[in-house]
N, C-alpha and C positions, 0 to 999 in steps of 0.2 A: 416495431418501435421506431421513433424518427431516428436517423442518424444522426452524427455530431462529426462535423471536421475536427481536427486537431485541437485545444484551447479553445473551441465554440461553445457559451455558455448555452442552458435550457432556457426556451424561454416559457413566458404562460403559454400561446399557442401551441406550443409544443407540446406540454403538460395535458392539454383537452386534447388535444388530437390522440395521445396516448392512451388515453383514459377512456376515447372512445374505438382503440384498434383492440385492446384490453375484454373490450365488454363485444366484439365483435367475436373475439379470439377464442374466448369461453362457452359462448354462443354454437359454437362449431367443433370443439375440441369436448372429447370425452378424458380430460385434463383437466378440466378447469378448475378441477378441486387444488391444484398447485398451487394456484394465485391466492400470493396472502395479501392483504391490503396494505396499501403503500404506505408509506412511513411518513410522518407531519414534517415539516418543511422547520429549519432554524435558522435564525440570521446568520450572518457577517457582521463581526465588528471587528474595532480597530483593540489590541492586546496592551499597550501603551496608549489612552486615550488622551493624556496627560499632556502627552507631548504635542498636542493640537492648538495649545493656548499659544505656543508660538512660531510665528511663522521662521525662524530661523531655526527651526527644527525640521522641515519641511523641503524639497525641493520648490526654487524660486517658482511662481505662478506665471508662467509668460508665455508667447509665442515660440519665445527662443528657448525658451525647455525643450516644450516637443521636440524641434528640429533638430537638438543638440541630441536629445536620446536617441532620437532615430539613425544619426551618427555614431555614437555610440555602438549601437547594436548592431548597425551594420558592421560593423570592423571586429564583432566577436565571435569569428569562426577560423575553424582550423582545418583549412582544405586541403591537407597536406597526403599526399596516394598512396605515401609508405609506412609502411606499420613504425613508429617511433617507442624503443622501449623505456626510455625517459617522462615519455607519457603515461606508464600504466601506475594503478595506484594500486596497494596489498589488498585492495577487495574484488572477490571473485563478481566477474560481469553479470549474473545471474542476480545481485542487488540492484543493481541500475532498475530494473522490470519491477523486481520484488517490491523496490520502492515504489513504483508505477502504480501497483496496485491497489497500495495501501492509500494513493491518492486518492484512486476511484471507489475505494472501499468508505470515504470517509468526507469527500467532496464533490460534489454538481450543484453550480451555480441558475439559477433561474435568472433570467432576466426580464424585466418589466418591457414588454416589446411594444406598449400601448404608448409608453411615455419618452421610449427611445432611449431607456437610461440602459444602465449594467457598467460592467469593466471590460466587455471582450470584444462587442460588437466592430467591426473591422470600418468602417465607416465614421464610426461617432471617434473610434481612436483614432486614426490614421488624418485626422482631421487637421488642420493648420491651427483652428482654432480650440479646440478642442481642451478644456480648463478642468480640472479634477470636480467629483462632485463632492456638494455640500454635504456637510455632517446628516442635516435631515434628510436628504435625499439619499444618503448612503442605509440610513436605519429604515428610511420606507423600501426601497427596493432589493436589496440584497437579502437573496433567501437561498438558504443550501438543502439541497433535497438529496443527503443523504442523511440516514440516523448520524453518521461521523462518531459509535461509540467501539470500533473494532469489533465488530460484530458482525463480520464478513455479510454483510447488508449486501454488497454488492454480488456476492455468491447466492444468496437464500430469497433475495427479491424476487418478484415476477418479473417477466416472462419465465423464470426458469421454470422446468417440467419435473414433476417426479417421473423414474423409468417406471414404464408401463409394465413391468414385470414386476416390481416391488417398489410399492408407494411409498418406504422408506427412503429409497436413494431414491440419489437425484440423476436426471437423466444424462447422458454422453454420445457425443456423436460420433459418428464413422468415417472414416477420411475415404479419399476419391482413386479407385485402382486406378490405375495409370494403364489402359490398353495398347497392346503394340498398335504403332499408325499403317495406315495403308493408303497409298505408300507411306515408307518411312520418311519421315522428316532428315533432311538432308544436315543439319545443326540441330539435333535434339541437345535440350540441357541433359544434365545427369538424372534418372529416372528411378533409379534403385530404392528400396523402401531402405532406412537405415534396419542392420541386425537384430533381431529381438524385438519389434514392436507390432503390436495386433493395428486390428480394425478401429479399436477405438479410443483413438486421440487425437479428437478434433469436439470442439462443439456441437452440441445439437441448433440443426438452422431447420430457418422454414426452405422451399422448397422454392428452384428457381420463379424470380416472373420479371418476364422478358418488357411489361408495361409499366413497372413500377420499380424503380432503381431502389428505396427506400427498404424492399423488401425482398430484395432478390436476395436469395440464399443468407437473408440478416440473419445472426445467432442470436439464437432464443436464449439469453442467459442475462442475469440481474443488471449490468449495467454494460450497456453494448459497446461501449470505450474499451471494455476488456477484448476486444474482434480489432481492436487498430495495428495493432504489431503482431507477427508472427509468436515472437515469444511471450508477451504476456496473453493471448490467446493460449500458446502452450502451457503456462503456468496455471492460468482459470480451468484449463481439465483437469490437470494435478491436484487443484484444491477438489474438485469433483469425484475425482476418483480416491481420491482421501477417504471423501467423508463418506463413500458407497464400502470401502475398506473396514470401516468401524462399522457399517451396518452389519457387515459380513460377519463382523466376533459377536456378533448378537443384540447389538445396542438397539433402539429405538431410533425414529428418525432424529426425536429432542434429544436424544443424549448425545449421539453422537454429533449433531449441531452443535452441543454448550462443549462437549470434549473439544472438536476441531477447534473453534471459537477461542478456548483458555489458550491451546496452545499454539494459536498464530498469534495470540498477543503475548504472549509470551514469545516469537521468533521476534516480533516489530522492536518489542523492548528490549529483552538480553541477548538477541543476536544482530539486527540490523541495526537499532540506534547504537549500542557496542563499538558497532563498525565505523558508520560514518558519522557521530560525533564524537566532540572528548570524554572517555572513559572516566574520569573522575568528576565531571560536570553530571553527568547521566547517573551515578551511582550517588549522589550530594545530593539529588531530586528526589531519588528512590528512597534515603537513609529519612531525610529530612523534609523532604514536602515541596509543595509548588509555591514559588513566592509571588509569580507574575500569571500564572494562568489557573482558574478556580474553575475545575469543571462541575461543581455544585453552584455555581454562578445563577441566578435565575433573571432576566431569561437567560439557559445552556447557547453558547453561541461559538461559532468558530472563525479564530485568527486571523484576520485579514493580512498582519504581519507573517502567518505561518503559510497560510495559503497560495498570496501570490507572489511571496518573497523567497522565506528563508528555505522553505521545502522546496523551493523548484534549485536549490543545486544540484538535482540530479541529472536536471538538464546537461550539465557540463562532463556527465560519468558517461553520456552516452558515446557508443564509440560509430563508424564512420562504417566498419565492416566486421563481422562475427564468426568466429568458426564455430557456426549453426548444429551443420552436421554433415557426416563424412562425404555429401557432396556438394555444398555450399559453405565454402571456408575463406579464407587472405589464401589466395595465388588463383585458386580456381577461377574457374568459366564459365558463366556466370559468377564472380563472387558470391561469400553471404553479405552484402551490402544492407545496408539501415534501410536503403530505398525498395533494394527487393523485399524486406520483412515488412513495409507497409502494403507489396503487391498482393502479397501471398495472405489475405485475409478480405471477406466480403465489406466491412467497414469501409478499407481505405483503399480497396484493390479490386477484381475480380478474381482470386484465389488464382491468377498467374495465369488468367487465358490469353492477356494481352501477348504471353512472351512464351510462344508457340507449344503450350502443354492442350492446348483446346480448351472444348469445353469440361468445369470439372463444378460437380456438384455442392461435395465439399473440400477440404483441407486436400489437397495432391499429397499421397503416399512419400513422394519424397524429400517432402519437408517437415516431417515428423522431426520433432527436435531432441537433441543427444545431449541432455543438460551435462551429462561429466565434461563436457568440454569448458562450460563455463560456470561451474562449481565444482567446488573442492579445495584442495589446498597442494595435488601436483606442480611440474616444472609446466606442464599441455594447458593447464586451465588458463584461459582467458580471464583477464581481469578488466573492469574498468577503468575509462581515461582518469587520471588526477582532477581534482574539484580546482580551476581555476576559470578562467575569465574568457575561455570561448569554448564553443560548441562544434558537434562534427558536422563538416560540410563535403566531406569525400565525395566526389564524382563532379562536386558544384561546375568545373569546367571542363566534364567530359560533353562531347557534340549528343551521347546516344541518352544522356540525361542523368540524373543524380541529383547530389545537392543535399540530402537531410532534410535537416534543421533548418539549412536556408533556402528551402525550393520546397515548402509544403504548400502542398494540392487540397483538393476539395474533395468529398466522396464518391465525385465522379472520377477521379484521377487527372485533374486539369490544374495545371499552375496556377496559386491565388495569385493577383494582380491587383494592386500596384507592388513591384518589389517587395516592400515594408511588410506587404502582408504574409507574405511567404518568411520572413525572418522570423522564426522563434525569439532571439534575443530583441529584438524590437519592439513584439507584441507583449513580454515579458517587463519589460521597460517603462514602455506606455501605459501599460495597468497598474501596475505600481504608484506612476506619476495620479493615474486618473483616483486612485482609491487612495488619496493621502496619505500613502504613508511614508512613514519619518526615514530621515537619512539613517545612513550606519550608524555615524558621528553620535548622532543625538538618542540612540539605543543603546549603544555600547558605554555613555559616559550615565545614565539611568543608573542600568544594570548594576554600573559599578566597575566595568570594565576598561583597561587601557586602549585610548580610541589607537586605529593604525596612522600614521604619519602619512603626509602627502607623500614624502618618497617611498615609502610601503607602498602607496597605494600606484604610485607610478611604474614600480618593477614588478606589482604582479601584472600588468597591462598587458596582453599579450601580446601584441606589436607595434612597430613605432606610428603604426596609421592610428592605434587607439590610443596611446598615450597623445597624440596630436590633441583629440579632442576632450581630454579630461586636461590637457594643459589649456584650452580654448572656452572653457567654458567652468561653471562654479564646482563641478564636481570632485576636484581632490579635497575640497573644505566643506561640500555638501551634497556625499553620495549617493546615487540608490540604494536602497536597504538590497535588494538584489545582488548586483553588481560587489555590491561590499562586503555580500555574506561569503562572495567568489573570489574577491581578491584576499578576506583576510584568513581564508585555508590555506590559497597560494604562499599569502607572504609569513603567514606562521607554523603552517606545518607541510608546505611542498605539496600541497593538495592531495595530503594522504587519508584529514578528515575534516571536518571543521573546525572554525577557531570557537572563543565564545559567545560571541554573537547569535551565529548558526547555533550552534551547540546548545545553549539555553533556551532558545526559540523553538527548538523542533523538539529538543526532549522533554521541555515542559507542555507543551501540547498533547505530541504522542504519551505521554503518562497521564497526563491529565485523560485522556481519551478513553486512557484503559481502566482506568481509574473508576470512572461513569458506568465505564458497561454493568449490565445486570448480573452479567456473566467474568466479571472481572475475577482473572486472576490472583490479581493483586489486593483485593480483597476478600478472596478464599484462604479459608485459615490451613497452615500447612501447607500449601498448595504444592506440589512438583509434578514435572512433565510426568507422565504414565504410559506416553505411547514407547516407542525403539528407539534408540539414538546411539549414537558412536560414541559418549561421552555420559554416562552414567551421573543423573541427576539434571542433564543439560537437554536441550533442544532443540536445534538450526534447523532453516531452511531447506538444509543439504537430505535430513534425518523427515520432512516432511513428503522429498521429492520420492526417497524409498522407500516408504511407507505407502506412497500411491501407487507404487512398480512402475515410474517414468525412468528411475535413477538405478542401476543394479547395485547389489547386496542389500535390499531391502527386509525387513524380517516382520512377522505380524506382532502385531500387540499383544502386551498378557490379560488374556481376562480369563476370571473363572467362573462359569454360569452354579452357583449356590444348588444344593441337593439339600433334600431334608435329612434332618438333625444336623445341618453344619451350624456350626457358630464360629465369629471372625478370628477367635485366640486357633479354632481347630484347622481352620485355612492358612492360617500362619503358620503353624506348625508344619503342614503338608507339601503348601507352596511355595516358605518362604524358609522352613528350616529353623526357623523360630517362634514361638506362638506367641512369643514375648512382644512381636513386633507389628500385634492384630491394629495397634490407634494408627499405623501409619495406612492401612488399609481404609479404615475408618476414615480419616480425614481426606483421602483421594477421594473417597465416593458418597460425604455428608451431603451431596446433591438429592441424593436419594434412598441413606439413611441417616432416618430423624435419631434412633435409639439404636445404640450400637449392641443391645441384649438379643435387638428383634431381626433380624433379615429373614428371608423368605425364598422357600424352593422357585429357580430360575428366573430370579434377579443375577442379572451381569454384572460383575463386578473388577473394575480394573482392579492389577497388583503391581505395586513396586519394585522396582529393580529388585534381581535375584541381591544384589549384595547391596547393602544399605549406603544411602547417601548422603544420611545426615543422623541428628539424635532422634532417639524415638519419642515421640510429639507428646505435650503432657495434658492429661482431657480432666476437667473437673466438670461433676455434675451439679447444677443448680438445684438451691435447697432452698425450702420458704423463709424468706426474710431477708435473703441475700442482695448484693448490690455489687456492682462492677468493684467501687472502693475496698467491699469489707471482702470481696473474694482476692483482691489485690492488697489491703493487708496480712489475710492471714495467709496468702501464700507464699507472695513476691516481697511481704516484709515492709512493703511502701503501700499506702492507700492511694498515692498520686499516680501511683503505674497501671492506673485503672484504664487509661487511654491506650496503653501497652494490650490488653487482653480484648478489648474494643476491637483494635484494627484489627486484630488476627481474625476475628469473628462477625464483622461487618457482615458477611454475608447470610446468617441468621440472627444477628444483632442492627437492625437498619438504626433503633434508638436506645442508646445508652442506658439510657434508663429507664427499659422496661426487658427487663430479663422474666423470665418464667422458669418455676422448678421443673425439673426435670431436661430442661435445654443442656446439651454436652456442648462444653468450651473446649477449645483449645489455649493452655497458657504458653506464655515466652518460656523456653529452656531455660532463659539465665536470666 
């Protein structure tokens, strides 16, 4: 597959050159039955369209914009070499990525390369002249080629492989022993494999080629953005190794895809939006609905405000150095530096031959990564930087190289050039400007929200070179939506989450997202996690990492494979100690029973927590003549609550009104 630098949109050539290494790859591969056909392409648009009518809604159109962002950006780094614990924020560093993914999982940009348009192109940005593009020129070329419905698309896409031993999982690769040198290398880094870890944790790649950089040891997995960092490289095996975990208790390849699927949108939503928006913002969208983003919208499209604004505050959680694992940490030699985790991956490195380990096929043994360092809720866990208004640039003036955020390279590992191009906050900046979208100001007073004040907006600034130029230019009166979603976490909650700006923008999205899926959650009636977790009825990230056996104390899932004459009251009784509490069984696994009378010898069936986590679900059966109303009068006492027994059932009810007898509901408890 082509590679991508850093923020490099796809463009069409990209897409046929793909499409033809695809049809070579199948050709040659007793595999090829893996490749499922790629997913239709959805625009970009703007989520506030509204605010387009006027241009004082907008940053000023001029030359001296540009130059002024590019200022701007330049002055938004924190190159500071000492670990500062005033910087860290209450969320475990292991989100920074998490979020990463769920980028990749839900966004890739096409760019029109015939017509030289896009947002990312480094050239048409970095331009002097360089003017935002027109409304019609933004609705003709902007196209996103991911589904974007939480449907770990990015996981289950081609290239991935099924393992050649069981066409149910999916395949996982082998990391690189590390042999003793001959002679010994006089400065070896640390070589040691961390404690506890096998052979395979690393992606499945293709195999070196010394003539084609594009392909050298590339990993073969759905969206090769996931190969750019060491750790979300380590993350994308976790989800792998997941879903080979649910093969294992007996599921199917589709079941346990639609299992993993509920319950990573179930981490995006009640554990990482949780975290890094406001809690009561995020639960008011949940209770009550999306007011600004309609993911039933036709045509389905996604957020130009969410995309290249308000979700990239992750940019500013990323930290400068990681305690990786017990041999790349803050004090060690080599560090775990942000720079090395772009080394140590084929994408954006050569998996660390530059930096005397040789040659290594795949992932080197000793950078296998030791997530309890940076999840959990220990004094040891690493957490991310606080959400404010610069990014890590640790190393940026050391002579042997460094830099981050502000010194990114190309897939070959060579400095972009000119400066600007290497600045994350720059390139972040300038897309913004180039894709219209609206200041803070004029989002925040929309919404409904109290806009932040120029002196807010000056003391989240994070040094006196950046407040220079927001005092130099229109920006304390007409912000980047960016920049602004950064300062008003800083100046209203110390950059512990976002303010509402952020917080609306990214939670009405991500629900709206989940919302869509086929496989939603949130549209399965009943629904609760069914895998292990530390927190009975609950879900995290933490509870995903040990279920794949990356993370220790992990435990297997409950499933009970069905014998003949069971029925689900006799399975509750056996398994759960109650036969009373067979509809909560039932409602876990309506995926794949239609009639809760009928199940069948070896069908796999998840069971709920040994000790109950909520009331026991209440199921009515559909009877001729019935209607959403008259089953919501006579049971709920109101015929208007007919919308109440809909949502819970969305997922065998797509239209209201057309119920069939014999369909089991789920009604509201109360």
């Amino acid at each position: 597959m082509p590679r991508l630098g850093h923020g490099q949109p796809i463009t069409d050539g990209d897409i046929d050159q793909a499409k033809t290494e695809l049809a070579e790859f199948a050709a040659r591969s007793p595999l090829a039955f893996a490749l499922a056909p790629p997913v239709s392409t959805q625009p970009f648009d703007l989520l506030f369209p509204m605010l387009q009518d006027d241009e004082a809604n907008l940053l000023p159109q001029s030359p001296s914009t540009n130059a002024q962002l590019k200022r701007l950006g330049a002055t938004m780094l924190d190159d500071t070499e000492e670990e500062n614990p005033d910087d860290n924020s209450p969320i475990p560093a292991a989100y920074t990525y998490l979020g990463q993914f769920i980028d990749h999982d839900i966004t890739l940009e096409i760019e029109d390369e015939k017509r030289g348009l896009g947002s990312a192109k480094m050239e048409v940005l970095l331009d002097d002249g360089m003017l935002p593009l027109t409304l019609e020129e933004m609705h003709r070329v902007l196209r996103n080629q991911r589904s974007a419905t939480l449907d770990l698309d990015s996981l289950y896409s081609p290239p991935q492989q099924f393992d050649p031993d069981d066409s149910d999982k999916l395949r996982v690769g082998k990391v690189h022993n590390i042999p003793l040198q001959d002679p010994p290398n006089p400065n070896p880094p640390p070589t040691a494999r961390p404690k506890g870890k096998g052979d395979d944790n690393d992606v499945h790649r293709e195999e070196r080629n010394l003539t084609d950089r594009k392909h050298d040891r590339a990993a073969l997995i759905g969206d090769p953005r996931n190969d750019e960092n060491t750790i979300i490289s380590q993350l994308h095996v976790a989800f792998l190794k997941a879903h080979n975990v649910l093969v294992d208790q007996g599921l199917s390849y589709g079941e346990a895809r639609r299992t993993l699927r509920q319950h990573y949108q179930y981490i995006v939503i009640e554990d990482f939006l949780t975290r890094v928006a406001d809690k009561e913002i995020v639960r008011g969208i949940l209770a009550n609905g999306n007011k600004w983003y309609n993911p039933y919208a036709a045509p389905f499209y996604m957020p130009l405000e969410f995309a290249v604004a308000a979700y990239r505050f992750g940019h500013s959680m990323i930290r400068g150095v990681y305690n990786f694992n017990s041999n790349f940490r803050v004090g060690t030699q080599p560090p775990g530096s942000l720079d090395l985790l772009f080394v140590f991956t084929a994408l954006s490195g050569q998996l660390g031959e530059e930096i005397r380990l040789g040659p290594a096929e795949t992932l080197p043994e000793n950078w296998i990564i030791e997530w309890e360092n940076i999840i959990g809720s220990g004094d040891d866990v690493m957490t991310t930087r606080k959400i404010d208004t610069k990014l890590a640039a640790f190393g940026l003036n050391n002579p042997r190289g460094g830099g981050a955020l502000f010194n990114l390279k190309d897939t070959g590992g060579t400095p972009l050039v000119p400066a600007d191009a290497s600045r994350l906050a720059v390139r972040n900046l300038l897309r913004g400007y180039r894709l219209r979208l609206p200041t803070g100001q004029a989002v925040a007073h929309l919404i409904g929200v109290e806009e932040l004040t120029k002196d807010q907006i000056r003391a989240a600034a994070g040094s006196d070179a950046q407040r220079a130029v927001l005092d130099d230019s229109e920006f304390l009166t007409r912000t980047p939506l960016w920049y602004y979603v950064l300062a008003e976490a800083k100046a209203l909650h110390e950059g512990a989450h976002l303010g509402p700006v952020g917080s609306t923008i990214v939670a009405e999205v991500l629900i709206g997202l989940a919302l869509r899926s086929d496989d939603s959650y949130l549209r399965t009636a009943g629904w609760r996690p069914t895998l292990p977790s530390r927190k009975p009825g609950h879900f995290e990230l933490a509870d995903l990492l040990r279920l794949a056996g990356v993370l220790p104390g992990g435990e297997q899932p409950r499933t009970y494979k069905v014998r003949p004459g069971d029925s689900l009251s006799r399975i509750a009784r056996e398994q759960l100690g109650n036969e009373a509490r067979w509809p909560e069984i039932f409602v876990l696994n309506r995926a794949t029973i239609q009639n809760p009378d009928r199940i069948f010898p070896g069908q796999v069936l998840f069971l709920p927590p040994a000790q109950p986590t909520g009331p026991i679900p209440k199921l009515y059966t559909v009877r001729p003549g019935d209607s959403l109303s008259k089953i919501a009068r006579e049971r709920l006492g109101n015929e208007n609550r007919w919308r109440d027994i809909w949502n819970l059932n969305r997922d065998i009810v797509p239209d209201p009104d057309r119920i069939f007898p014999g369909q089991v509901l789920v009604l509201p408890n109360s």
